[in-house]
N, C-alpha and C positions, 0 to 999 in steps of 0.2 A: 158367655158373659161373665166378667168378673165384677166381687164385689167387693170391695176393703171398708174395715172396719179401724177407725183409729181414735185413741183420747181426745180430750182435752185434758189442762194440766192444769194446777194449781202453783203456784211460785211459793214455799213457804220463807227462803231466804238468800241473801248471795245476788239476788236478782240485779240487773245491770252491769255486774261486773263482767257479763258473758260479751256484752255488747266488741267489736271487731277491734276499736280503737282506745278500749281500755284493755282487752283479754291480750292480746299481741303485745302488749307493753311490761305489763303486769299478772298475768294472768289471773283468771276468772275465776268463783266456784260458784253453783248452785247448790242449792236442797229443796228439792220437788216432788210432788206426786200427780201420777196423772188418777186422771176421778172418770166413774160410769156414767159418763154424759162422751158422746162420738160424734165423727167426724164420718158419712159415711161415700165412697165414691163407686158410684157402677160403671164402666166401660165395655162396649160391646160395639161391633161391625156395622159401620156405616152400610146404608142401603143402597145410597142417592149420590153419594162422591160427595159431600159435604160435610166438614165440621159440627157436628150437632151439639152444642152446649147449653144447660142448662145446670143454673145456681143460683143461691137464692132467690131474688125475683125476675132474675135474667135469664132471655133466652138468645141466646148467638148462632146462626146458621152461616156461617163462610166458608167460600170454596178454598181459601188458601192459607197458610198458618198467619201469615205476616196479618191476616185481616183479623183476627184474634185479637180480643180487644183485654180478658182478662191474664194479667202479668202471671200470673202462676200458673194459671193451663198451658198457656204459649210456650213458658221456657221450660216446664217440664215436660211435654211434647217434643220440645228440642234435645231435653240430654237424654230422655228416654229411645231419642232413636223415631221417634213417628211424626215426625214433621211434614213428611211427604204418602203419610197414609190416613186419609179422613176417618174419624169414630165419633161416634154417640157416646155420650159423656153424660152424666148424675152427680152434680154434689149437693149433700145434703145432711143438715148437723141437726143435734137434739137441743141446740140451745144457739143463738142468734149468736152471728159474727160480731167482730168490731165492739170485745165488750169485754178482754183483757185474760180470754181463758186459752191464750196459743191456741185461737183460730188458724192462720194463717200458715202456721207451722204443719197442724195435724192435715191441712188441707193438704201442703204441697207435699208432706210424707204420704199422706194416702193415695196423691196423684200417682207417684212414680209407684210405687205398690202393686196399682194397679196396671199401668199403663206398662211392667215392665212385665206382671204376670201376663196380662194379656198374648206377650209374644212369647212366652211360654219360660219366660225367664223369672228365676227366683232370688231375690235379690237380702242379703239379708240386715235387720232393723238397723246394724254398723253404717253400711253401705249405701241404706236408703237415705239416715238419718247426716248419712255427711253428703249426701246428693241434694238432698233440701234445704240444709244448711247452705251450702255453698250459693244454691238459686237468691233466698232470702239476703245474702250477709253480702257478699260479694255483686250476683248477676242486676240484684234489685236493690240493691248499694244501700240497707240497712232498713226494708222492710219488719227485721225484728234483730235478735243477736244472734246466735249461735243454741243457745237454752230451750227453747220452744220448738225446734224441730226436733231436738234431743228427746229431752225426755216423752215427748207425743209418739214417737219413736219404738221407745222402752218400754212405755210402762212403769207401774210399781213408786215403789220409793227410792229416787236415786239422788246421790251426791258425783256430781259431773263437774270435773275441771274444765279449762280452757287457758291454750298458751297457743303460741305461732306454730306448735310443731300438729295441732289438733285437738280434738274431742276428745276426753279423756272419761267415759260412764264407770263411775260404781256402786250399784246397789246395794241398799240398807237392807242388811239383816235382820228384820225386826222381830222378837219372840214375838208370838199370841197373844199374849198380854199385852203387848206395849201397846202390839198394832192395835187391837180392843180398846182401849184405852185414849190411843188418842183421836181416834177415831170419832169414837162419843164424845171428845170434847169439842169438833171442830163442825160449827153451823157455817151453812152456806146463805146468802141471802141476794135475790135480785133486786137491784134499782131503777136500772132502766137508762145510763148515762152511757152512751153508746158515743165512741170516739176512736179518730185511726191512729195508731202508732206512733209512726213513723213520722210526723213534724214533731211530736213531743220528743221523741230518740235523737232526732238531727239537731234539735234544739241542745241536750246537752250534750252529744260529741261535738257541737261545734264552739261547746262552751266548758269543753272538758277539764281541763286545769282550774276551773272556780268550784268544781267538786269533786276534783282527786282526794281529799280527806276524809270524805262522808264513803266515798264509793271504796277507798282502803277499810272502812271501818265495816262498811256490809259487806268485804269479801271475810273480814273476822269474824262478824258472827254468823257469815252461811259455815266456815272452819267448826263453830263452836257447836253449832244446831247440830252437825254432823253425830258427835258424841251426846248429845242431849238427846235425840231420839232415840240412839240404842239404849240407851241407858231407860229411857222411857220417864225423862224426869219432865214433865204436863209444863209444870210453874216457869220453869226455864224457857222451854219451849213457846209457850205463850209470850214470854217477854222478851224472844228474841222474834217470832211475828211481830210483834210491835213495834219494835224498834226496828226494823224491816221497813218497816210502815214511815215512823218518823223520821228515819234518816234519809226516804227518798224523798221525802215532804221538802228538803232544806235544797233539793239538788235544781239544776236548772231545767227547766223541760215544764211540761204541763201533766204537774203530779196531784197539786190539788189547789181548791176553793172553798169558799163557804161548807158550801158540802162538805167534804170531806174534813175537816175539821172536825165539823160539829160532830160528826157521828163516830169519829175517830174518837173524840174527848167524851160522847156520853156511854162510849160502850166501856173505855176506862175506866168510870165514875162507877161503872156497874163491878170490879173486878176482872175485866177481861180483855180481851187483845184483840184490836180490829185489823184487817188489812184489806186493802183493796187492787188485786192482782195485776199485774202488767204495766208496761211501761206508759203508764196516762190514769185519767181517772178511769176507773174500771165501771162496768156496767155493775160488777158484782163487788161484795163485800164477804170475805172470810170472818168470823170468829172464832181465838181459839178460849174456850171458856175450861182454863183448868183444873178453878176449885168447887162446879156447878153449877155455873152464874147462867146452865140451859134455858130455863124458862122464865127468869130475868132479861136477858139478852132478846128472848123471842116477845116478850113484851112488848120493847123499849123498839124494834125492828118494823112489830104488822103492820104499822100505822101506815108506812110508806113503801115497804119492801115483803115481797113474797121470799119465803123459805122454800130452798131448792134442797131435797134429799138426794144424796150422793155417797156412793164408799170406795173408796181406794181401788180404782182398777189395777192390776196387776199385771195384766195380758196388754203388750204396746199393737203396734199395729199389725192388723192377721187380714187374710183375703180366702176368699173363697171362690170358687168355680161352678156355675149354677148354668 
């Protein structure tokens, strides 16, 4: 039996310019970290000759792939090579899908993970992360971008390009300090607004030229975050989460509402930088609070939103043998 372990990730800036139809034209950059909240996938030996799946609150028993009803087991069953060999399958995450934390991503990296360890092959996080990529971007024509297999992939804090020729990861070097530092400044909070992707995504690739200006401007400040982290400058950082925030607010897609205003403009009011991760309204809400607006912020949040503690995973997806 094998078991993989993989992130979720946080989006701190760049985000959307990874997407297939702006990153091939113009190329893309992120700056992300994945956080200690997992993705985890068991596979192991069919008894009975049948497909055995189970995921969230589903359970699937078919005899043949084609009857596979979920899109990411199916086609990473297929590049993995097991299409015509039935297994018992596990996924299962510390924090609910469909809620803007590259679910989908860490799921289809930890599928092939496992499914490749399983045949005894070891594949490595380059390898996996452009095999899942390619399912999401390409097989399942923009289930997310390019970004969210990557970095669930990696790990840590990285700045990852994206052009026609591929994936491009490099992680941030970050002293002790900095990482300490921004660490402490950055609250996690659940909401509860749970939504899929991918109409919001399609909506603005297919409305891409009425926000090529905003999506040039957040591949400048994911450039700039670059140097602001190492440098370990909080205030900077915070203000480009924000504007992170507000420049997707302007873009076409279904970024935000009511919501997301209001809590955007009161967590401002408080000193601090709200964003809300992923391509739609996110189920969760980052803040980066960098002159100690902590328990300000946590105030102004309990009313409606639980505090989720989290710290920078470092370690991308790993597997074990049990």
């Amino acid at each position: 039996m094998i078991v993989t372990k993989t992130p979720l990730r946080l989006p701190l800036a760049g985000g959307l310019t990874d997407l297939k139809s702006y990153a091939h034209q113009f190329g893309g950059v992120t700056v992300s970290m994945a956080i200690d909240k997992h993705v985890y996938v068991i596979i192991k030996d069919s008894m009975d000759g049948f497909f055995d799946l189970r995921y969230t609150d589903v359970h699937e028993k078919v005899l043949t792939l084609t009857d596979i009803k979920n899109d990411l087991i199916r086609e990473a069953l297929i590049i993995a090579g097991l299409a015509d060999q039935p297994v018992h399958l596990v996924v299962m995450t510390d924090l609910a899908g469909e809620s803007g934390l590259g679910t989908s991503g860490a799921v289809c990296v930890g599928l092939l993970n496992a499914m490749y360890r399983f045949q005894g092959i070891e594949k490595t996080q380059k390898e996996l992360l452009e095999m899942a990529a390619h399912i999401e971007v390409d097989v399942l024509e923009g289930a997310s971008g390019y970004h969210d297999p990557a970095i669930c992939a990696l790990g840590d804090v990285q700045f990852i390009s994206y052009d026609q020729v591929g994936i491009h990861p490099q992680p941030l070097v970050l002293s002790d300090t900095v990482r300490e530092n921004f660490q402490r400044s950055m609250l996690f909070f659940y909401g509860g607004h749970h939504a899929k992707s991918k109409p919001s995504l399609n909506l603005l690739e297919s409305h891409l030229d009425k926000g090529l200006d905003h999506l040039h401007q957040i591949k400048a400040i994911g450039l700039e975050l670059k140097s602001a982290l190492v440098a370990g400058d909080l205030q900077r950082i915070g203000e480009i989460i924000g504007e992170q925030q507000r420049l997707k607010m302007t873009l076409p897609g279904k970024f935000t509402d009511d919501y997301v205003r209001d809590i955007v403009a009161r967590v401002r009011d408080l000193g601090a930088y709200a964003q809300l991760p992923g391509g739609k309204i996110s189920a969760f809400v980052m803040v980066c609070c960098p002159d100690g607006q902590q328990e300000a912020v946590r105030d102004l949040m309990r009313e409606h939103h639980q505090e989720v503690p989290f710290a920078i995973e470092r370690t991308g997806t790993s597997a074990i043998t049990i």
